[in-house]
DSSP file (Angstrom, degrees, kcal/mol; ACC not computed):
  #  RESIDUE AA STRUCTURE BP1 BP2  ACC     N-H-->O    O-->H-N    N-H-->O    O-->H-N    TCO  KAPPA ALPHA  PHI   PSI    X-CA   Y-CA   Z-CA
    1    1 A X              0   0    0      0, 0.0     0, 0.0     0, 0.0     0, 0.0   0.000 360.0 360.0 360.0 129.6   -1.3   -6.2    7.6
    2    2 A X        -     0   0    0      1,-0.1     4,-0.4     3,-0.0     0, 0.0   0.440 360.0-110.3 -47.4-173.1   -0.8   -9.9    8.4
    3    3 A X  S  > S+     0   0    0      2,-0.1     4,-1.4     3,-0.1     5,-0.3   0.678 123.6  58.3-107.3 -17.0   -2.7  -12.4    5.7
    4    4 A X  H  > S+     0   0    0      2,-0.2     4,-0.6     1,-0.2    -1,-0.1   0.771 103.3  58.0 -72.0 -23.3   -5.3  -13.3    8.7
    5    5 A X  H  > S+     0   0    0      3,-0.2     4,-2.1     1,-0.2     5,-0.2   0.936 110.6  40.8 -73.3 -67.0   -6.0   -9.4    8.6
    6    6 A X  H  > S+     0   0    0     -4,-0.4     4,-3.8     1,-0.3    -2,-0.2   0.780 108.4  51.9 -79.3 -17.7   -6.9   -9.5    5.3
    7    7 A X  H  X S+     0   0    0     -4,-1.4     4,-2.2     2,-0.2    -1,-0.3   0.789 113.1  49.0 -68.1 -31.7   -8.8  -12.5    5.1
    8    8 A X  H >X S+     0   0    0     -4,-0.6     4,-1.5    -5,-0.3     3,-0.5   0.971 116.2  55.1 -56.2 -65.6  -11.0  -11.0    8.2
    9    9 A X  H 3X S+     0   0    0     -4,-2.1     4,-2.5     1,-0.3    -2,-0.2   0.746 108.9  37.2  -4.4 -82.2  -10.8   -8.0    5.8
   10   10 A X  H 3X S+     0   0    0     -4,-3.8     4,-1.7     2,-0.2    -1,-0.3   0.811 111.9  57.8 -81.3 -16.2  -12.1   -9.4    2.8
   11   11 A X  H XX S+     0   0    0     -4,-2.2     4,-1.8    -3,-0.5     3,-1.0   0.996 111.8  49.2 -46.0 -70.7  -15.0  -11.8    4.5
   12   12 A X  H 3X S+     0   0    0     -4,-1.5     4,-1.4     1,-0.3     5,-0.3   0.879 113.7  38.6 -44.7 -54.0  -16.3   -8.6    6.0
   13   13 A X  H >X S+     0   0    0     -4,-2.5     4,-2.4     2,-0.3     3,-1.5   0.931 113.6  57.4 -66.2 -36.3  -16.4   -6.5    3.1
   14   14 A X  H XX S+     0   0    0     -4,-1.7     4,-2.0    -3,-1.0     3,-0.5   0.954 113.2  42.9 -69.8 -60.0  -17.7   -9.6    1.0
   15   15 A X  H 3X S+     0   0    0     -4,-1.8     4,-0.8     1,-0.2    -1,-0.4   0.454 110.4  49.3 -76.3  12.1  -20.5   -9.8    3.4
   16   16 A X  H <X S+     0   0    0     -3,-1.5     4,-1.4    -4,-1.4    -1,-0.2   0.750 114.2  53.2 -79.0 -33.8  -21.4   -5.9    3.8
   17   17 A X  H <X S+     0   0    0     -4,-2.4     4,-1.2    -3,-0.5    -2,-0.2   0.894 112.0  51.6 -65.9 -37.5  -21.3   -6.2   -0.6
   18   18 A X  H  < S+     0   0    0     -4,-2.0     4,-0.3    -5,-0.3    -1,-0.2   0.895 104.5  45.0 -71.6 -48.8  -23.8   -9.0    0.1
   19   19 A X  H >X S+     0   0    0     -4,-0.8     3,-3.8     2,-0.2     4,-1.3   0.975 108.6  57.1 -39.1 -89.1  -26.3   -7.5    2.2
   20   20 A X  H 3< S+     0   0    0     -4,-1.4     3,-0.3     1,-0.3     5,-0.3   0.434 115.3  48.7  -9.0 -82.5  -26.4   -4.0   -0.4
   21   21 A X  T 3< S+     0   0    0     -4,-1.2    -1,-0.3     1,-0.4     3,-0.2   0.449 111.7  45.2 -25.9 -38.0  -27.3   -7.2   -2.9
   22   22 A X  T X> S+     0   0    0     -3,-3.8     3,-3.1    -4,-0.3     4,-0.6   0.915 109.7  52.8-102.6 -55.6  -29.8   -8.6   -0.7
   23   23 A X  T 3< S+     0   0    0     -4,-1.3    -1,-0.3     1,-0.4    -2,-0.2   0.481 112.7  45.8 -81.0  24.6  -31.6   -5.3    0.1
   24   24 A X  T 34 S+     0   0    0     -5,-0.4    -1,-0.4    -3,-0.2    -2,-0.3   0.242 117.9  42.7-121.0  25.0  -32.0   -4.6   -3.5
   25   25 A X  T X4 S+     0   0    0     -3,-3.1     3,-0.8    -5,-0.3    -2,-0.2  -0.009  86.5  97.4-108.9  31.7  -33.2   -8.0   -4.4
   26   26 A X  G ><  +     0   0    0     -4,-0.6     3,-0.5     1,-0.2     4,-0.3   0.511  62.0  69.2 -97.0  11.5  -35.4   -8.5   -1.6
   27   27 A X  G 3  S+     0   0    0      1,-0.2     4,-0.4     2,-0.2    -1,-0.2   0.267  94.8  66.1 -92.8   0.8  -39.0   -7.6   -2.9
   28   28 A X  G <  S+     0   0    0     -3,-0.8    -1,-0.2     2,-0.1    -2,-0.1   0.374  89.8  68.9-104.8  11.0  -38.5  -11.2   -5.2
   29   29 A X  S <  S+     0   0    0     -3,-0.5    11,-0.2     1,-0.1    -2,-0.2   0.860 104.6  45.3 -91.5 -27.6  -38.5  -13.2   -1.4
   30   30 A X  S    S+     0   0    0     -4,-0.3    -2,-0.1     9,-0.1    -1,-0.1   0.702 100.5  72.9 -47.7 -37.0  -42.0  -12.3   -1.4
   31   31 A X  S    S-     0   0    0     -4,-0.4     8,-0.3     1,-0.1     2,-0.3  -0.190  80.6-106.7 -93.7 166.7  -43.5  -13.1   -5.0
   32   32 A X        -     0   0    0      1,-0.2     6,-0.2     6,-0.2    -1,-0.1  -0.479  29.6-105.7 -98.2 174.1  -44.1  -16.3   -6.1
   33   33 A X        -     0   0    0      4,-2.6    -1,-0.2    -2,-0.3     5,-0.0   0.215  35.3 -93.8 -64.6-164.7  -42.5  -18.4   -8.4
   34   34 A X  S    S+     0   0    0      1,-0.2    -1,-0.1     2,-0.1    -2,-0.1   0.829 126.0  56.4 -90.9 -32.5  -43.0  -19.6  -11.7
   35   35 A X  S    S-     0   0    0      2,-0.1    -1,-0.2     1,-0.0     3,-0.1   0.612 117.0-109.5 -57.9 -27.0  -44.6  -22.6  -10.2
   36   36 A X  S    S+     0   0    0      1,-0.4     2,-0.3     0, 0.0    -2,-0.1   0.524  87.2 123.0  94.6  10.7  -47.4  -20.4   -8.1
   37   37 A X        -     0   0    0      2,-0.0    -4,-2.6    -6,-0.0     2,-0.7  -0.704  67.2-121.9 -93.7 148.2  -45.0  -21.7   -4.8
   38   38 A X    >   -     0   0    0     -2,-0.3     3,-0.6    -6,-0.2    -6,-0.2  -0.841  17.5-159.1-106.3 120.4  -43.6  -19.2   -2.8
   39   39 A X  T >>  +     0   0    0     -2,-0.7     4,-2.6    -8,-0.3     3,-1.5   0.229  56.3 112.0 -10.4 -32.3  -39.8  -19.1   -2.4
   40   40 A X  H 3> S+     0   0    0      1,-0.3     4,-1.9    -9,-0.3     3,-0.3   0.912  77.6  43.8 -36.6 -73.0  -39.4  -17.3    0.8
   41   41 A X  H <> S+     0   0    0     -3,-0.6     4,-1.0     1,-0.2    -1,-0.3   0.604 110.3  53.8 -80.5  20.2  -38.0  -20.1    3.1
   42   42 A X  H <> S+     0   0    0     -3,-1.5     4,-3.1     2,-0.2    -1,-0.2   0.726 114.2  45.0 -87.6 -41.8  -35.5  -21.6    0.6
   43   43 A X  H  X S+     0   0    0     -4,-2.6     4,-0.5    -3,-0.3    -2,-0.2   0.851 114.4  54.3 -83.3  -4.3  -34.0  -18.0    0.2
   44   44 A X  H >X S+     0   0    0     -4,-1.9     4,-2.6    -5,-0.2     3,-1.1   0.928 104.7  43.1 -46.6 -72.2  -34.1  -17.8    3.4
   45   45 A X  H 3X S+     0   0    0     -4,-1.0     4,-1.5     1,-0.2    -2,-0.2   0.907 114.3  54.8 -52.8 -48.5  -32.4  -20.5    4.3
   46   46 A X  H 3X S+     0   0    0     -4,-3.1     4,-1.1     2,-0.2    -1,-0.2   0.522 105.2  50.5 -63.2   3.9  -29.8  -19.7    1.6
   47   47 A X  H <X S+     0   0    0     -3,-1.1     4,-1.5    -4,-0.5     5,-0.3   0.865 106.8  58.1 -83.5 -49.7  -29.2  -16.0    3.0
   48   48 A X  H >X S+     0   0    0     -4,-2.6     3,-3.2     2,-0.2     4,-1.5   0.840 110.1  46.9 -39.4 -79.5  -28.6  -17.9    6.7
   49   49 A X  H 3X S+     0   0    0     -4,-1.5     4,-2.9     1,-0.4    -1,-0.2   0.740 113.3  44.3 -58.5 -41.3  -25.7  -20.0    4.8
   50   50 A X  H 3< S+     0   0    0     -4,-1.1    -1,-0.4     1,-0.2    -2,-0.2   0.609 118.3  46.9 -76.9  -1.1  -23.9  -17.0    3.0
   51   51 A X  H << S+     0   0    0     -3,-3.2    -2,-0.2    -4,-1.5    -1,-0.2   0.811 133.8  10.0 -76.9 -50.7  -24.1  -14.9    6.2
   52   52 A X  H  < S-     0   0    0     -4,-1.5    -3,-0.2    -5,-0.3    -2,-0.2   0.666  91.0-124.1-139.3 -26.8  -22.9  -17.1    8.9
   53   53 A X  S  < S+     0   0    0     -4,-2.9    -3,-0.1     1,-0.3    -4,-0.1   0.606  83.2 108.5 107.2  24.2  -21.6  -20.1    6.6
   54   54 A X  S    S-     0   0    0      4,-0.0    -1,-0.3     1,-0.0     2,-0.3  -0.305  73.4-121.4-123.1-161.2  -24.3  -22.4    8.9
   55   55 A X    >   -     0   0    0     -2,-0.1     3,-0.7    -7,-0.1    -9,-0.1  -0.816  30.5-105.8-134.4 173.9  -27.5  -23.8    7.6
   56   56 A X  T 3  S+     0   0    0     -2,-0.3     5,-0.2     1,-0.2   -10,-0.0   0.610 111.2  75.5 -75.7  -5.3  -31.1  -22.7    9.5
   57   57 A X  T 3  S+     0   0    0      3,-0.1    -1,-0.2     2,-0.1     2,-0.1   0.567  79.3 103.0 -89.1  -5.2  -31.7  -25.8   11.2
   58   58 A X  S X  S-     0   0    0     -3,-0.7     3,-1.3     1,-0.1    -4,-0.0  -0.330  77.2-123.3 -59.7 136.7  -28.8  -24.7   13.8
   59   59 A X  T 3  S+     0   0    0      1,-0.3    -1,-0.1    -2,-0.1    -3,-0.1   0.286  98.7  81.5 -73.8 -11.7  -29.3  -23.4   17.2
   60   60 A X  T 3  S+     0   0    0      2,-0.1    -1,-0.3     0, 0.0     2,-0.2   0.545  88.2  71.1 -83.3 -12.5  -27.4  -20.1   16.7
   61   61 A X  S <  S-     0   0    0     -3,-1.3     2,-0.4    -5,-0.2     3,-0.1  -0.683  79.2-123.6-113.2 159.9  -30.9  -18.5   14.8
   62   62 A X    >   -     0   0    0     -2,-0.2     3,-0.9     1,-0.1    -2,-0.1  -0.641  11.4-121.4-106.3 177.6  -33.7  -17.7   16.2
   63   63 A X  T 3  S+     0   0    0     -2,-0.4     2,-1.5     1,-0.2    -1,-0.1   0.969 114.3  47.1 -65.8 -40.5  -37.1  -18.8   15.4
   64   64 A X  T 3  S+     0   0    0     -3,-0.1     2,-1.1     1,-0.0    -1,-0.2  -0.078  85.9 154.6 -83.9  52.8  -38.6  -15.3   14.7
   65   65 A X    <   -     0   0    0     -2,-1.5     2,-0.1    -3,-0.9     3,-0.1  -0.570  23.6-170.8 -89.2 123.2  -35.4  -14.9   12.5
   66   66 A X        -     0   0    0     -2,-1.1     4,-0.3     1,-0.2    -4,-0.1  -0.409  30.2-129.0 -84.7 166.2  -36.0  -12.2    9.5
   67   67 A X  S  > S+     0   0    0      2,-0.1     4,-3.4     3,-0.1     5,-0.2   0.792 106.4  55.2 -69.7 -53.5  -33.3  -11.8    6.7
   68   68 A X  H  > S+     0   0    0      1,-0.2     4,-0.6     2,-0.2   -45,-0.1   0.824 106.7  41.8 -37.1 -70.1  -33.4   -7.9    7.5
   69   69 A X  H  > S+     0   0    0      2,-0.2     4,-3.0     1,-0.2    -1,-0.2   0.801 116.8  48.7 -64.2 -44.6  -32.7   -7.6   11.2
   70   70 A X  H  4 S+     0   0    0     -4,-0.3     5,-0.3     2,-0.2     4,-0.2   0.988 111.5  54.1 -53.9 -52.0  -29.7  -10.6   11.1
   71   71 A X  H  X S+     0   0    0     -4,-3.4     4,-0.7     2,-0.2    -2,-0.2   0.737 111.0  45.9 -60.8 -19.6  -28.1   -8.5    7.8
   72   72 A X  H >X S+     0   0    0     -4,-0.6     3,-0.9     1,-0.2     4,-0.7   0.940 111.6  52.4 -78.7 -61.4  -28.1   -5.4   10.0
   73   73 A X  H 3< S+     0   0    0     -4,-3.0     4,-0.3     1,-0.3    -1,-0.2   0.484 110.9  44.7 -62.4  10.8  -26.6   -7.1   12.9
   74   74 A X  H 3> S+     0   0    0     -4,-0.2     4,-3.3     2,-0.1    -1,-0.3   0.669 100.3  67.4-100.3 -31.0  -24.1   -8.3   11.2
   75   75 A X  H XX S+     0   0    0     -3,-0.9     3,-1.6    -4,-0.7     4,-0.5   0.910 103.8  51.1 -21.5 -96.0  -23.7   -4.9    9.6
   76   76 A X  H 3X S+     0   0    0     -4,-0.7     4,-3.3     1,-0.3     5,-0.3   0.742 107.2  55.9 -47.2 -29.7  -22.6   -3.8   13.2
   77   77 A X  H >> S+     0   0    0     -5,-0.3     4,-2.6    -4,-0.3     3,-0.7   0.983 104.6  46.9 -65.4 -51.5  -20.4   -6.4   13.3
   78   78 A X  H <X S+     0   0    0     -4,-3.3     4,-3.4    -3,-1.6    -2,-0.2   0.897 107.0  52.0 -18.7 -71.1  -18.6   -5.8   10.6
   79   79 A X  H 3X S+     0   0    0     -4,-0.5     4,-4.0     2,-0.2     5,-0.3   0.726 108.0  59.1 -79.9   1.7  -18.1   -2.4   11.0
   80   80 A X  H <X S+     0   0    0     -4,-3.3     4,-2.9    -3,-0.7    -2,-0.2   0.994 114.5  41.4 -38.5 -59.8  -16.6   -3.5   15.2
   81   81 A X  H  X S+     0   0    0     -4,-2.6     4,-2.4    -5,-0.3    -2,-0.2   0.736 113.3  48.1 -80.2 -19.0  -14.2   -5.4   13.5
   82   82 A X  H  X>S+     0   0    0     -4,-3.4     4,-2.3    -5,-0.2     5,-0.6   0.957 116.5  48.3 -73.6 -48.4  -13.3   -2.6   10.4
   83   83 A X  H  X5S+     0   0    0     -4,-4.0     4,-2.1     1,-0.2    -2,-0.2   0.913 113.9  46.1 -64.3 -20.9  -13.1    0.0   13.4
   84   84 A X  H  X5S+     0   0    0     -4,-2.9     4,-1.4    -5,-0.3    -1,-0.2   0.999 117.1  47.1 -58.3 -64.0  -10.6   -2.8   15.3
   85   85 A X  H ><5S+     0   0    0     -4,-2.4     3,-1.0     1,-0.2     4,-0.2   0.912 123.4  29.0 -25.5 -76.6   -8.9   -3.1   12.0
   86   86 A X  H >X5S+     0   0    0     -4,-2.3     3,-1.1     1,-0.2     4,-0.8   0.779 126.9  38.4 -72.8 -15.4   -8.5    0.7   11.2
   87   87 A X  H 3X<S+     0   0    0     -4,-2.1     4,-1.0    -5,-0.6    -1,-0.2   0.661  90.4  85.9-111.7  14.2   -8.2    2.3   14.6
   88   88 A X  H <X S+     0   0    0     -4,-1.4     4,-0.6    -3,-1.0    -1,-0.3   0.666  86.2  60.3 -77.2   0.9   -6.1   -0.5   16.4
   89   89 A X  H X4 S+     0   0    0     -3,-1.1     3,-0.6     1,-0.2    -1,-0.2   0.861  98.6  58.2 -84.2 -28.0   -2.8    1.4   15.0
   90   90 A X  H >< S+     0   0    0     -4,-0.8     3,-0.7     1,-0.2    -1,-0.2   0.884 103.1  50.7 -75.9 -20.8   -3.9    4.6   17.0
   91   91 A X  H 3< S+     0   0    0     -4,-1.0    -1,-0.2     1,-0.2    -2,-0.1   0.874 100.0  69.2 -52.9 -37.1   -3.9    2.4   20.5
   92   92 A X  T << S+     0   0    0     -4,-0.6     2,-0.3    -3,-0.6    -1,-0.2   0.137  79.0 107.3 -67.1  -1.1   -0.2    1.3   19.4
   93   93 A X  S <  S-     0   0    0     -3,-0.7     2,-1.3    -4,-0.1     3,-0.1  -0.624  82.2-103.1-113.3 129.7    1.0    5.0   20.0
   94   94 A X        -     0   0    0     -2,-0.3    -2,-0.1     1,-0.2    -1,-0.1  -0.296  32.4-176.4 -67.3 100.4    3.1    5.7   23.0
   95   95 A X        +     0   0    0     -2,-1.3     2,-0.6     4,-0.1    -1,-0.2   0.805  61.9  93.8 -65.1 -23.2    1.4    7.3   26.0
   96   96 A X     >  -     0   0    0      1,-0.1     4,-0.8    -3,-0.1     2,-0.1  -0.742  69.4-151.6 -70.9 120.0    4.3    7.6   27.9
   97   97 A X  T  4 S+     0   0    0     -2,-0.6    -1,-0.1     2,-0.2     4,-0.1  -0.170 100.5  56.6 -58.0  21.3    5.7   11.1   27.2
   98   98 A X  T  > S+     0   0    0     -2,-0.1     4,-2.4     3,-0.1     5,-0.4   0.428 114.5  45.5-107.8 -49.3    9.6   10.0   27.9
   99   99 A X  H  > S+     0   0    0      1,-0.2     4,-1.5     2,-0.2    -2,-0.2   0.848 109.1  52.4 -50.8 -29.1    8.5    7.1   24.7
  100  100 A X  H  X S+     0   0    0     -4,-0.8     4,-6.4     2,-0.2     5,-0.4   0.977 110.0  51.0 -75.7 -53.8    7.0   10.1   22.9
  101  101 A X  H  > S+     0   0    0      2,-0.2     4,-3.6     1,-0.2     5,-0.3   0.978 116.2  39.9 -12.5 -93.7   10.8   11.7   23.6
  102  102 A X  H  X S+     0   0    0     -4,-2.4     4,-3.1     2,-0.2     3,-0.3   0.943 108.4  61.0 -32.5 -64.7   12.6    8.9   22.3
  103  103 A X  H  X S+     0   0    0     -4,-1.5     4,-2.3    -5,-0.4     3,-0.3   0.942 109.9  39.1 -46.2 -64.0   10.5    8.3   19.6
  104  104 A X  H  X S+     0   0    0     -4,-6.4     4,-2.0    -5,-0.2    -1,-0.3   0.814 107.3  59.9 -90.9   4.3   10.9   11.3   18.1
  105  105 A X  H  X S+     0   0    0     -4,-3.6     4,-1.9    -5,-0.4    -2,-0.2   0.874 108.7  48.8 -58.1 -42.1   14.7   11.8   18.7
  106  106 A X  H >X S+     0   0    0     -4,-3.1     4,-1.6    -3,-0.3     3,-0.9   0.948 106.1  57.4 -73.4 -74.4   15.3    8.5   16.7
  107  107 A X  H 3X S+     0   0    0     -4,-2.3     4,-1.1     1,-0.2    -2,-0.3   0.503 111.2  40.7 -37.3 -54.5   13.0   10.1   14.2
  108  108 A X  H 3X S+     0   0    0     -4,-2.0     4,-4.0     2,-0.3    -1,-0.2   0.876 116.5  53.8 -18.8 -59.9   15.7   13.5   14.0
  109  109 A X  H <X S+     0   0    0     -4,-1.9     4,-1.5    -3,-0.9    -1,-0.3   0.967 104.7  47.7 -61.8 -55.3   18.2   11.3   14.0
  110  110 A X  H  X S+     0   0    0     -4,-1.6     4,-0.9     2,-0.2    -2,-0.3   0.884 116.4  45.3 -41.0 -64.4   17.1    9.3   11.3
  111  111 A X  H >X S+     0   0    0     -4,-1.1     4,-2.1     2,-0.2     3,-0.6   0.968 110.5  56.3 -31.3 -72.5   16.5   12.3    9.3
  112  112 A X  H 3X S+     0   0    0     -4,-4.0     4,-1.7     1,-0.2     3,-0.3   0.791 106.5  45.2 -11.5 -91.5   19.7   13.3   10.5
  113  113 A X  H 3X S+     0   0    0     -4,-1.5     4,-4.8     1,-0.2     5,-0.3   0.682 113.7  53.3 -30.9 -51.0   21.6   10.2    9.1
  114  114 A X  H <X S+     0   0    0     -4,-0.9     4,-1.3    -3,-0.6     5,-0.2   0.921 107.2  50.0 -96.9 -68.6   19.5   10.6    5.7
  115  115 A X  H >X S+     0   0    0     -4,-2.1     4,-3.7    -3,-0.3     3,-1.0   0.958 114.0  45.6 -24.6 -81.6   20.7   14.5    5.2
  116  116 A X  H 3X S+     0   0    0     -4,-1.7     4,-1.2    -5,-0.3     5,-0.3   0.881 110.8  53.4 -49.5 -36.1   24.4   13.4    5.8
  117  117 A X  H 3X S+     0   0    0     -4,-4.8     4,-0.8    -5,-0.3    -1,-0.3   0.873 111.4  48.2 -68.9 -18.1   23.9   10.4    3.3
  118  118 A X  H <X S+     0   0    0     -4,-1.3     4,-3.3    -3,-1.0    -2,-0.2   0.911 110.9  46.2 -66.1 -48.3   22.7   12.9    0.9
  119  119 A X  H >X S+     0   0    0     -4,-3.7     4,-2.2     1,-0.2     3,-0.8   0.993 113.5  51.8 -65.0 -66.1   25.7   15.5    1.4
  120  120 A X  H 3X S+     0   0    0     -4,-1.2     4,-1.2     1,-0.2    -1,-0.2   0.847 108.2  52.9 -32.2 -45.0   28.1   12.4    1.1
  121  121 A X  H 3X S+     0   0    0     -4,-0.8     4,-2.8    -5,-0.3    -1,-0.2   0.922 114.4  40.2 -68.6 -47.7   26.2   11.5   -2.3
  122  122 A X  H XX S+     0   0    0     -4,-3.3     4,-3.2    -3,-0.8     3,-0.5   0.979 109.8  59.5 -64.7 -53.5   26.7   15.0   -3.8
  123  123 A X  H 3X S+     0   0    0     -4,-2.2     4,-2.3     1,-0.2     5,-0.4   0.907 111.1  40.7 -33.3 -37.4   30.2   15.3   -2.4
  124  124 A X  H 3X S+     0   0    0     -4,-1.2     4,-1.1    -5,-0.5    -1,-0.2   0.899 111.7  60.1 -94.3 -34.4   31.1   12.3   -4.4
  125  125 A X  H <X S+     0   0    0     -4,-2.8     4,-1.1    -3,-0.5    -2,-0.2   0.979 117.0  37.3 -12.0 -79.7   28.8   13.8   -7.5
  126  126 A X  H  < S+     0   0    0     -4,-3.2     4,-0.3     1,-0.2    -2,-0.3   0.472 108.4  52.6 -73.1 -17.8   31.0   16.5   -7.4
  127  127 A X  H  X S+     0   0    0     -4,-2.3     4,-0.7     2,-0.2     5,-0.3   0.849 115.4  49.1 -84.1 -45.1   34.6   15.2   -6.6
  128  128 A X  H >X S+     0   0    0     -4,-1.1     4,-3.0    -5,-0.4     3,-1.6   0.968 111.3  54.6 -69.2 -43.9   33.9   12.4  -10.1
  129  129 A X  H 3X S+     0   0    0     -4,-1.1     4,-1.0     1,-0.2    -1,-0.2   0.798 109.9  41.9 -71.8 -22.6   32.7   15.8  -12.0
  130  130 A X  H 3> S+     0   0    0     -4,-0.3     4,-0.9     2,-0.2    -1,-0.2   0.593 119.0  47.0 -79.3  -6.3   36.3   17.9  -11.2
  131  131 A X  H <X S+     0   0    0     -3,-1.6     4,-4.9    -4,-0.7    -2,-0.2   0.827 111.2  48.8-107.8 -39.5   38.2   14.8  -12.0
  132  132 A X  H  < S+     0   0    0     -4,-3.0     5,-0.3    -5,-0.3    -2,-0.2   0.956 117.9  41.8 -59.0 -55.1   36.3   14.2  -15.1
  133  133 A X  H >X S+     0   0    0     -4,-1.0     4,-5.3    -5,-0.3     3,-2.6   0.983 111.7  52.9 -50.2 -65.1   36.8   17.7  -15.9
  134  134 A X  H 3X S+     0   0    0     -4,-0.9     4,-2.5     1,-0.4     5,-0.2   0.991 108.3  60.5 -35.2 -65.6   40.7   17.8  -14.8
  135  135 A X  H 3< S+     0   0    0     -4,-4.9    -1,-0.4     1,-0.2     4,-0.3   0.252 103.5  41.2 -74.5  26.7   40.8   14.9  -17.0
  136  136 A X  H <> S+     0   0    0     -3,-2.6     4,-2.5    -4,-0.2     5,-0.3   0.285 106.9  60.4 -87.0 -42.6   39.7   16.5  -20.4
  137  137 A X  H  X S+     0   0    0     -4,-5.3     4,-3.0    -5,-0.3    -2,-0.2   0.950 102.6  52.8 -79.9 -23.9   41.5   19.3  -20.0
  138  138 A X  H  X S+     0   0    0     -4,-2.5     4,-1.8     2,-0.2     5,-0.3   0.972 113.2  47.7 -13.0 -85.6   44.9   17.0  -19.8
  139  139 A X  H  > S+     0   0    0     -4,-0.3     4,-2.4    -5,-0.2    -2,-0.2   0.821 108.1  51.9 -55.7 -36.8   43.8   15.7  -22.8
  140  140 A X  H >X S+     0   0    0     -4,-2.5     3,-3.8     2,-0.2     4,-1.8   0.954 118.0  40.4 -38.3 -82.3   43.1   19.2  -24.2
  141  141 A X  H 3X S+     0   0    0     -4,-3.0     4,-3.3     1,-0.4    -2,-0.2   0.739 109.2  59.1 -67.4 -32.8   46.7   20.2  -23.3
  142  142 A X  H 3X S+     0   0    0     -4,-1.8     4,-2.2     2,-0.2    -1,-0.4   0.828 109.3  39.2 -29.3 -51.6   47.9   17.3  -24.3
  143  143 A X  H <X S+     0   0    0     -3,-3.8     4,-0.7    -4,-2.4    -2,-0.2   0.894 112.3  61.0 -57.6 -44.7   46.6   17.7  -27.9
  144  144 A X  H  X S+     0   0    0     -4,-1.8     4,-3.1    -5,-0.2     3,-0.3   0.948 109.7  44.3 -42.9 -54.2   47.7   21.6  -27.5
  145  145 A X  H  X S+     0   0    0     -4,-3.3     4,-1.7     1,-0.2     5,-0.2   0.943 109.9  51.0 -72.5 -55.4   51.2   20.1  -27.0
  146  146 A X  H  X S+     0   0    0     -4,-2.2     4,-0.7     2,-0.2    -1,-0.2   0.779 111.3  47.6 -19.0 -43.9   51.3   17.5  -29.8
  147  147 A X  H >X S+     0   0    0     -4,-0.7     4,-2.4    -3,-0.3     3,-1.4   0.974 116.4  45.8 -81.8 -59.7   50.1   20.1  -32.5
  148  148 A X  H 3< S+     0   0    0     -4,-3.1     5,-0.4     1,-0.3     4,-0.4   0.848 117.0  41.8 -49.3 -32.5   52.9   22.7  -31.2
  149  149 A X  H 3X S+     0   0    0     -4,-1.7     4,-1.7     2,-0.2    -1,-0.3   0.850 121.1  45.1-105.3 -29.9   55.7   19.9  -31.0
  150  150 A X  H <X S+     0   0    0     -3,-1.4     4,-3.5    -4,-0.7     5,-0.4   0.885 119.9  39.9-110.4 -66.9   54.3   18.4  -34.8
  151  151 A X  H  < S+     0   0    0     -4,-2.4     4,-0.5     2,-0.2    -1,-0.2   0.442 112.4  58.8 -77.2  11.1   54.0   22.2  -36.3
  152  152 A X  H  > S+     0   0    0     -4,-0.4     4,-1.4    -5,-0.2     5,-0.2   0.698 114.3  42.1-109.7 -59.9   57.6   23.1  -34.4
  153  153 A X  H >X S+     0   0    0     -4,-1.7     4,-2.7    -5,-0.4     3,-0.6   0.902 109.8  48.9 -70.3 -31.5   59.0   20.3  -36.4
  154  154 A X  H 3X S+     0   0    0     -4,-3.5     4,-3.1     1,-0.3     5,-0.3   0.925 108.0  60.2 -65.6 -41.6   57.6   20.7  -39.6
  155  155 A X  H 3> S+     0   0    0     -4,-0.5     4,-1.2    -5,-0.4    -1,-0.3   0.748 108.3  42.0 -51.7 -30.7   58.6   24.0  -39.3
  156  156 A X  H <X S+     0   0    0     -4,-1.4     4,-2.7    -3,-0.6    -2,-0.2   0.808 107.6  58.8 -78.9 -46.0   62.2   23.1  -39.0
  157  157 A X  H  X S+     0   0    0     -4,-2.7     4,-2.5    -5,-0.2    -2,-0.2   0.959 104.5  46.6 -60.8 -53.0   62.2   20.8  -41.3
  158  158 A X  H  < S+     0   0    0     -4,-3.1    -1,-0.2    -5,-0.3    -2,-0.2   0.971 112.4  54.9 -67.4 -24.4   61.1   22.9  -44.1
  159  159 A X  H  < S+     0   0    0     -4,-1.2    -2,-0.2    -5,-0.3    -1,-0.2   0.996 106.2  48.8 -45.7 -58.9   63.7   25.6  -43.0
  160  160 A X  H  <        0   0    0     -4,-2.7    -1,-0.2     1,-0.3    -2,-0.1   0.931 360.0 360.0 -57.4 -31.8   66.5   23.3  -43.1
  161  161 A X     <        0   0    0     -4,-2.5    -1,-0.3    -5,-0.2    -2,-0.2   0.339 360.0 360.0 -57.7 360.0   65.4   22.3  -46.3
């Protein structure tokens, strides 16, 4: 996903996390303040700016504008733009059945390729583990042949002696 993807991303989610918030703190835009004033159009006006990032005095709201009904429409917007997000990879899919062909023939092949780099990898496992092998038992017989050629002589020597 692009970084513009994810910025769309996390705006959206920020404001659906923002709405929940607002419709559990929304029975205090009604009550009054500590002052005996009531609060309503200041939080008003601040819901407008964290929703839409505009102030109320703007031409985009309307006059009979509720908190409620705007946080739901925006609701639906959101989730346009998550199903655009999630479901634009399934448009991307080749409808042409000769593309569908192809497509998965390179996929075989790929596989293909992947198998034989495997087999190669073990062949070449196995060739270092015979050679490795080959070479201790040289050295084995090598040792064998030392001790015989060492005890041959020693033997001879104490004969002649």
């Amino acid at each position: 996903m692009r970084v513009k993807g994810k910025i769309y991303l996390a705006i959206v989610l920020s404001t659906l996390l923002y709405g929940g918030l607002y419709d559990a703190t929304s029975t205090f835009d009604h009550e009054d303040n500590l002052f005996g004033q009531s609060d309503k159009q200041e939080h008003t006006r601040m819901d407008r700016v964290a929703i839409y990032g505009r102030s109320s005095d703007q031409k985009e709201f309307p006059v009979n504008w509720t908190p409620h009904e705007d946080v739901t429409r925006q609701d639906t917007k959101a989730d346009s733009l998550l199903s655009t997000v999630f479901w634009s990879q399934k448009e991307r899919a080749p409808s042409c059945p000769v593309q569908r062909v192809v497509l998965v023939l390179v996929l075989v092949l790929v596989l293909v390729l992947v198998l034989v780099l495997v087999l190669v990898l073990v062949l070449v496992l196995v060739l270092v583990l015979v050679l490795v092998l080959v070479l201790v038992l040289v050295l084995v017989l090598v040792v064998v042949v030392v001790v015989v050629v060492v005890v041959v002589t020693s033997a001879v020597v104490v004969a002649a002696v």
